[in-house]
C-alpha positions as CSV (number, residue, x, y, z in Angstrom):
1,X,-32.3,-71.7,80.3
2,X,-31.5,-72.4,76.7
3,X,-29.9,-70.0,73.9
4,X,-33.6,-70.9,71.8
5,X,-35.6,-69.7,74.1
6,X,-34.6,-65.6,74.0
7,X,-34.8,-66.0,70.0
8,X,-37.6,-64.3,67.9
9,X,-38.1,-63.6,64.0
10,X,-37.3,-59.9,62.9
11,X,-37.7,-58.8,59.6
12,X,-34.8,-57.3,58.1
13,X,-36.5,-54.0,57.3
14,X,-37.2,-53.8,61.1
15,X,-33.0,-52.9,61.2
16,X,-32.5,-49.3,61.3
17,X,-29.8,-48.0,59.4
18,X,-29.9,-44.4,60.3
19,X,-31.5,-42.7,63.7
20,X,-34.6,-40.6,63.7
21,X,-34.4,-37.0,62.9
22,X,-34.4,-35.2,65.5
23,X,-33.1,-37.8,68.0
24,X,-36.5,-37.5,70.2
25,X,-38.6,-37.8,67.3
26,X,-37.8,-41.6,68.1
27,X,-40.8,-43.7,69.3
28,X,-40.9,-45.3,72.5
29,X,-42.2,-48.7,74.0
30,X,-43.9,-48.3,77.5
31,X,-43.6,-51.5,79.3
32,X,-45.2,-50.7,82.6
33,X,-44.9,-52.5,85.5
34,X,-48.3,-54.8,84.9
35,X,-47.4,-55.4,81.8
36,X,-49.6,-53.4,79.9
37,X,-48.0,-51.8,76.5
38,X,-48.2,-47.9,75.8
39,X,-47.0,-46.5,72.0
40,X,-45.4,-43.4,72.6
41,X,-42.6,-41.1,71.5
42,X,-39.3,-40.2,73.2
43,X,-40.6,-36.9,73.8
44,X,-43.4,-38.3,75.9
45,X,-40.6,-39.6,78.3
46,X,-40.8,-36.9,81.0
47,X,-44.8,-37.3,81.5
48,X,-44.3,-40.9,81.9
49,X,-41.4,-40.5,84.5
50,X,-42.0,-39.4,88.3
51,X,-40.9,-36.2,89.4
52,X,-38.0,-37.5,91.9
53,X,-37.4,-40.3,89.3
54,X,-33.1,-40.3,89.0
55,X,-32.0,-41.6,85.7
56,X,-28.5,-42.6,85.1
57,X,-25.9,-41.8,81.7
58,X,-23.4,-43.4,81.3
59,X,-21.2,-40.6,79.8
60,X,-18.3,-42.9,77.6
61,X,-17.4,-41.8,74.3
62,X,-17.1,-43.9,71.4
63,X,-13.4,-44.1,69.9
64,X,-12.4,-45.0,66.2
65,X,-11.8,-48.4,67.0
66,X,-12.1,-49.8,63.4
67,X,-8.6,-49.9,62.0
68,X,-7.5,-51.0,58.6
69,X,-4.2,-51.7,58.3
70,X,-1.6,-54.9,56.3
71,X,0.2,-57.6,57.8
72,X,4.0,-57.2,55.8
73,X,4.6,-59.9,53.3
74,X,6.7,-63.0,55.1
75,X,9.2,-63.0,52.6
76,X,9.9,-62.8,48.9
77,X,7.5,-65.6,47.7
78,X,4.3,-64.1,49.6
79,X,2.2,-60.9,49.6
80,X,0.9,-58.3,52.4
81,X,-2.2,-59.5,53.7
82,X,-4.7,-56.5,54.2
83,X,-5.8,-56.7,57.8
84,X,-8.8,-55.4,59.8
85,X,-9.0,-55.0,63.4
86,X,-11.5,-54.0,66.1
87,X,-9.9,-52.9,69.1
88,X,-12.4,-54.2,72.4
89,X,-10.4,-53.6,75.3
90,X,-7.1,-51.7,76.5
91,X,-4.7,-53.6,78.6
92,X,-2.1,-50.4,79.4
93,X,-1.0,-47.4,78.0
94,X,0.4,-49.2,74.7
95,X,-1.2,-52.5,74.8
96,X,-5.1,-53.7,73.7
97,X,-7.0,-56.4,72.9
98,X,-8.7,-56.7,69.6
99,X,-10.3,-59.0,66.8
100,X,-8.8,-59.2,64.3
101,X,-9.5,-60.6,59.8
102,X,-8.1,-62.8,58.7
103,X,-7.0,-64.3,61.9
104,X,-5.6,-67.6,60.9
105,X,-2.9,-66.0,58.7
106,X,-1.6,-64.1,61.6
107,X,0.7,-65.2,64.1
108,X,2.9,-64.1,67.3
109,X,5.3,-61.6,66.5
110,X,3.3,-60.8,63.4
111,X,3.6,-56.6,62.4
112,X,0.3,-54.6,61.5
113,X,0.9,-51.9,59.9
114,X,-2.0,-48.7,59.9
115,X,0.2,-46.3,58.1
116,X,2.5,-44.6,60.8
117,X,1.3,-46.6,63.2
118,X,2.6,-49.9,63.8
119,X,0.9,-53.3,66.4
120,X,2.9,-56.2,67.3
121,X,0.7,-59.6,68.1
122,X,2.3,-60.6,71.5
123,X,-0.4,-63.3,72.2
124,X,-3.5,-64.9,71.3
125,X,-5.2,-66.0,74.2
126,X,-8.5,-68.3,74.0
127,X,-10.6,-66.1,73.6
128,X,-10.4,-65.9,69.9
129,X,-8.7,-62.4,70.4
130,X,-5.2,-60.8,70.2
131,X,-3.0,-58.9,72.1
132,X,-1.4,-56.3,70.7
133,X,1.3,-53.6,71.2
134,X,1.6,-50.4,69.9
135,X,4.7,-48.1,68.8
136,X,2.8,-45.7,70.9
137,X,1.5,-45.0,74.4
138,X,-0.7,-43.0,76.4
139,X,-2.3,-40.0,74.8
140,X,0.1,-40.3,71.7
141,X,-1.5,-43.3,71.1
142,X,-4.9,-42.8,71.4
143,X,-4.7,-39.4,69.1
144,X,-3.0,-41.8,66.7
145,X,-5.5,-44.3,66.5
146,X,-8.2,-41.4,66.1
147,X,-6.5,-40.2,63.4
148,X,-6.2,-43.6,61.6
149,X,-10.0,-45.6,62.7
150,X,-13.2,-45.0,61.8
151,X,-16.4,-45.5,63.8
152,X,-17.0,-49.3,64.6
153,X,-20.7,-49.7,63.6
154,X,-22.1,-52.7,64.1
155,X,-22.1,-55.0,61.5
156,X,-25.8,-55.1,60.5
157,X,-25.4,-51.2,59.9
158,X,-21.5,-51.5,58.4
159,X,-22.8,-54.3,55.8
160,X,-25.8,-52.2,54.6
161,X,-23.9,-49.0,54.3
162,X,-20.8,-47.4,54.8
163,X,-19.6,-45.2,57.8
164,X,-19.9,-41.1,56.5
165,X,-19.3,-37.9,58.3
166,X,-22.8,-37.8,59.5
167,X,-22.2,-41.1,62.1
168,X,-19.3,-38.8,63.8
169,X,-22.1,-36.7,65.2
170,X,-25.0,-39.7,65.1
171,X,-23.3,-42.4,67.3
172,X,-22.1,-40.6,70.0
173,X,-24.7,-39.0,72.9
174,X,-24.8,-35.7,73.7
175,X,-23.2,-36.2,77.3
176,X,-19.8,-38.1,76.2
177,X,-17.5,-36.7,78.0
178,X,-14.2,-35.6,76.3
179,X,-11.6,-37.1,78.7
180,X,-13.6,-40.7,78.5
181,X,-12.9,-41.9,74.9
182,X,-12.7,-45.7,74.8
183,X,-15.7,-47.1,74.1
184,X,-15.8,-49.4,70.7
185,X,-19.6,-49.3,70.6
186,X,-22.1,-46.5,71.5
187,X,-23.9,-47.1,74.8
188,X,-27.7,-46.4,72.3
189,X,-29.9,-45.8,74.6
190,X,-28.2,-42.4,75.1
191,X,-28.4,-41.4,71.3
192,X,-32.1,-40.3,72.2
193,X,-31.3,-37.5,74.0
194,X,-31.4,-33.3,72.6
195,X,-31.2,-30.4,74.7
196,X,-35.0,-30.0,74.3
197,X,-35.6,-33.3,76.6
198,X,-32.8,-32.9,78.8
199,X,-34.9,-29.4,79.5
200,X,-38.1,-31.1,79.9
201,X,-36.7,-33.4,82.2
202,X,-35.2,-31.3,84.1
203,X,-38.8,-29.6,84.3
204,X,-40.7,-32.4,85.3
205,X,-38.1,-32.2,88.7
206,X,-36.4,-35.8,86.9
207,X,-32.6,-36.1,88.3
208,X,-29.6,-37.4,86.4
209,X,-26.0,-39.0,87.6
210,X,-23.6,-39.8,85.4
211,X,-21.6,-43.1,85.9
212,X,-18.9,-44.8,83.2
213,X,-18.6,-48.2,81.4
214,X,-16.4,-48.0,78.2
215,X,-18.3,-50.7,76.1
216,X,-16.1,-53.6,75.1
217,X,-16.4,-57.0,74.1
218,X,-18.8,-57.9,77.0
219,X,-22.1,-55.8,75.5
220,X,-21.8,-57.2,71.9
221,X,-20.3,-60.4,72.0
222,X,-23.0,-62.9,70.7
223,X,-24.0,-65.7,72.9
224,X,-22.6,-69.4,70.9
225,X,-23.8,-71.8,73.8
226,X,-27.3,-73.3,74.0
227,X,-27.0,-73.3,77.7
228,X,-26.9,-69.8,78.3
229,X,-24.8,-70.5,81.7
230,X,-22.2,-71.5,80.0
231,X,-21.8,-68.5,77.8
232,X,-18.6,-66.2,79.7
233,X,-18.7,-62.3,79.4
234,X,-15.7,-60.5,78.3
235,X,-14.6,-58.0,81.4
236,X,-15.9,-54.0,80.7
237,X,-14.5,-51.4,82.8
238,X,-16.6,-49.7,84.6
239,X,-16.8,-46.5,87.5
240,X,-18.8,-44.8,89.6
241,X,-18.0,-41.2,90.8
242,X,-18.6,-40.2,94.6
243,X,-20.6,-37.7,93.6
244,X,-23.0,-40.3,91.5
245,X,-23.2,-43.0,94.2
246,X,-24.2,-40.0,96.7
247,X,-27.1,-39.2,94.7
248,X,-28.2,-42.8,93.9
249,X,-27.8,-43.5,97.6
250,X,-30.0,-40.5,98.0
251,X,-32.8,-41.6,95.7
252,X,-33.0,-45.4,96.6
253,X,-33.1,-43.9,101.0
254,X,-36.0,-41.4,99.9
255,X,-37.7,-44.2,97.8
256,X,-37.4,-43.3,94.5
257,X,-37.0,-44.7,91.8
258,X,-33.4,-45.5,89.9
259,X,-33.8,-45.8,86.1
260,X,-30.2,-46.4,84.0
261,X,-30.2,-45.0,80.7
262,X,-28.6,-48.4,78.9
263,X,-28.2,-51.8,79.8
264,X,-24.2,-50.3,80.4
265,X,-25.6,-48.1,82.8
266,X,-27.4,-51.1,84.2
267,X,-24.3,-53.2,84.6
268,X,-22.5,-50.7,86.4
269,X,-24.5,-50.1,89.1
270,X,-25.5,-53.4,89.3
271,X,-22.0,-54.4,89.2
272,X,-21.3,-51.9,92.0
273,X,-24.3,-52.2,94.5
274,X,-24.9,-52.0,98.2
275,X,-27.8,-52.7,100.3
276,X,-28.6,-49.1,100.3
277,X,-27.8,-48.0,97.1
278,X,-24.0,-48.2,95.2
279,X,-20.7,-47.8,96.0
280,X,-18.1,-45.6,94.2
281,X,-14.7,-47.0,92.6
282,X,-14.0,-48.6,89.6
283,X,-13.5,-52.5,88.3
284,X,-13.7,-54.7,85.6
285,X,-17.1,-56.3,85.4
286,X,-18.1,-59.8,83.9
287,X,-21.9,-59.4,85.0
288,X,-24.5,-61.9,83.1
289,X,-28.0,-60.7,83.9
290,X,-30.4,-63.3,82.6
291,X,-33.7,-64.2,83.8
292,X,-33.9,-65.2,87.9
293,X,-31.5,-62.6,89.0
294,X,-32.2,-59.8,91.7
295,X,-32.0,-56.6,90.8
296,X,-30.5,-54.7,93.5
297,X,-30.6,-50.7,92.5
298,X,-32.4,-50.7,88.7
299,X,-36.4,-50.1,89.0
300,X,-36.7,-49.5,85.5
301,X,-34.6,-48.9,82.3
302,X,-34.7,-46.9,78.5
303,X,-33.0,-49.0,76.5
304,X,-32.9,-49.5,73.1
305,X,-34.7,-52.8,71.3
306,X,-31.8,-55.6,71.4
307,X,-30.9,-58.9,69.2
308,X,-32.4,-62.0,69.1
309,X,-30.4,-64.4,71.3
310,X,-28.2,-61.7,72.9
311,X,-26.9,-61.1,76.7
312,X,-28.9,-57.6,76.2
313,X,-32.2,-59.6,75.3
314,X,-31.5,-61.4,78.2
315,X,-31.0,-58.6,80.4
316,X,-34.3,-57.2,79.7
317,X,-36.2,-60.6,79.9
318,X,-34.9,-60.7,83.5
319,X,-36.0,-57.1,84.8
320,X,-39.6,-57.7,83.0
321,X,-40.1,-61.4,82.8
322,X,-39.2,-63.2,79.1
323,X,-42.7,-63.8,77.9
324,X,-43.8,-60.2,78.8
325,X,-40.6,-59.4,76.8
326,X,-41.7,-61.6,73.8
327,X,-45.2,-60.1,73.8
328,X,-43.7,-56.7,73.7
329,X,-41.1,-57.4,71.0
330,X,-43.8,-59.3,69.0
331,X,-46.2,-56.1,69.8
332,X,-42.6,-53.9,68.5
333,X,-42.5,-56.1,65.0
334,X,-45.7,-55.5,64.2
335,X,-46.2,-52.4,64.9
336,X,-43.0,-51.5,62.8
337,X,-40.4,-50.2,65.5
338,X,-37.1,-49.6,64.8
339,X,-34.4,-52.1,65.8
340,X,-30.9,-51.9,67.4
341,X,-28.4,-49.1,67.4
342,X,-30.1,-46.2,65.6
343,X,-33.5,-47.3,66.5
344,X,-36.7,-46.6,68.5
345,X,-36.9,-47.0,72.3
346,X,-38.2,-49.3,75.4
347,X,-39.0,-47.9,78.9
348,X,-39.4,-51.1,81.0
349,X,-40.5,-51.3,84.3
350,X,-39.4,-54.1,86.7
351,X,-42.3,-56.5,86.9
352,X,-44.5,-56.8,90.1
């Protein structure tokens, strides 16, 4: 497979920079099974679910991982050098991995300071990322860095507009759990979701399990190889409850259906399946889902509508088949959906 062949043509108005109002007054892309293609709205989800259908959350919460801070001048003859960073993964209690501008004017042992709180570089492995170390640890930390980030919006939102109050409330779902902040990006799918569908959901007898994947590198990294086999995923951490692999286990025994909310949803269950359904724990996961691979749990998915060229683009051309996936995206263009984080919504079936 080759990098060229998940790549399409979207019109830069196609980019949503701001999510529909309500969240459910989002439209929605059926996909079914055959291939035929269904305009819709999120509301319409329940009526094209199956009572006993089980859909999966995954229930991170994104953190303020966007930090602005200065690298001290060197010595008398030099300046500070303002600094950005873009924390992706936490190593321990005091230690994460991040991206960091202007990278090639900073070195080991190099200080970043984000007013009281200070980052040592330790390393810069191959990856093209740092490791850093904080002055802080543990809880300390992590209500230091929410004190002194912002939210990370992707660039293609971030260089339209800049972040406001009103992306504290829009980028997060309505089932992020408190204890679970460490994503750096939202898991979007989920941003669909009010109280009002949740009830109607529940209504039309649709279950829900919550699992966790705290969104890293891995989800947004873009792909640089044309032989998409080459391209490595960052690791994501990832965990399924007891209580979440019981009722998946349930579903898949009784014959119905298993539908992650998010391609993070997706990995993790993936990432953590049986033959009869998943197993609960934790671990990192590298999973690369691309076209050819057997899907093990997932019988369909509501995801949002992905980048050309990316491992999520991928992912979806693999549960529905790529050219069904072109003819839907082409389908998407022109009928003027909504693109990416803040925009409009696919259900896909698995092909048959």
């Amino acid at each position: 497979m080759q990098l060229s062949d998940f790549d399409f043509v979207l019109p830069e108005d196609r980019i949503a920079l701001r999510p529909a109002r309500p969240r459910d007054a989002a439209r929605l892309l059926h996909i079914a099974s055959d291939g035929r293609l269904g305009d819709h709205g999120v509301l319409d989800l329940p009526a094209l679910l199956q009572p006993g259908d089980l859909l999966v959350l995954n229930d991170t919460r994104v953190m303020r991982a966007a930090l602005s801070g200065f690298r001290p001048a060197r010595n008398a003859d030099s300046s500070d050098v303002p600094v950005s960073v873009n924390l992706h993964k936490r190593v321990d209690a005091s230690r994460w991995r991040v991206f960091a501008k202007p990278g090639k004017r900073l070195r080991e042992g190099d200080e970043i300071i984000f007013g009281d709180l200070v980052a040592t570089i330790e390393a810069k492995p191959e990856g093209g990322d740092f490791l850093i170390q904080f002055n802080r640890s543990g809880h300390a930390l992590e209500a230091s860095i929410q004190a002194a980030g912002s939210l990370p919006l992707p660039p293609y939102i971030a260089s339209k507009r800049p972040v406001d109050e009103a992306d504290d409330e829009d980028y997060q779902t309505r089932f992020a759990a408190e204890n679970k902040t460490e994503s750096v990006a939202a898991p979007t799918a989920g941003l669909h979701f009010t109280d009002r569908l949740m009830e109607a959901l529940a209504a039309r007898r649709v279950e829900t399990a919550t699992v966790t994947l705290h969104v890293g590198a891995g989800t947004f990294l873009p792909v640089k190889t044309e032989n998409v086999q080459e391209h490595q995923m960052h690791a994501e951490w990832c965990e399924i409850s007891d209580s979440s692999a019981n009722l998946i286990h349930r579903a898949k025994s009784e014959g119905r259906r298993v539908i992650p909310v998010g391609t993070t949803a997706l990995r993790t269950i993936e990432s953590l399946a049986t033959e009869s359904g998943v197993r609960a724990g934790t671990m990192d996961t590298d999973i690369f889902i691309t076209p050819g691979y057997r899907f093990k749990v997932t019988d369909a998915l509501l995801t949002n509508f992905h980048l050309p060229k990316s491992t999520l683009f991928m992912l979806v051309s693999a549960l529905a088949g790529l050219d069904r996936m072109q003819a839907a995206y082409a389908h998407a263009i022109a009928e003027n959906y909504r693109f990416f984080s803040y925009g409009d919504a696919c259900l896909i079936e698995a092909a048959r």
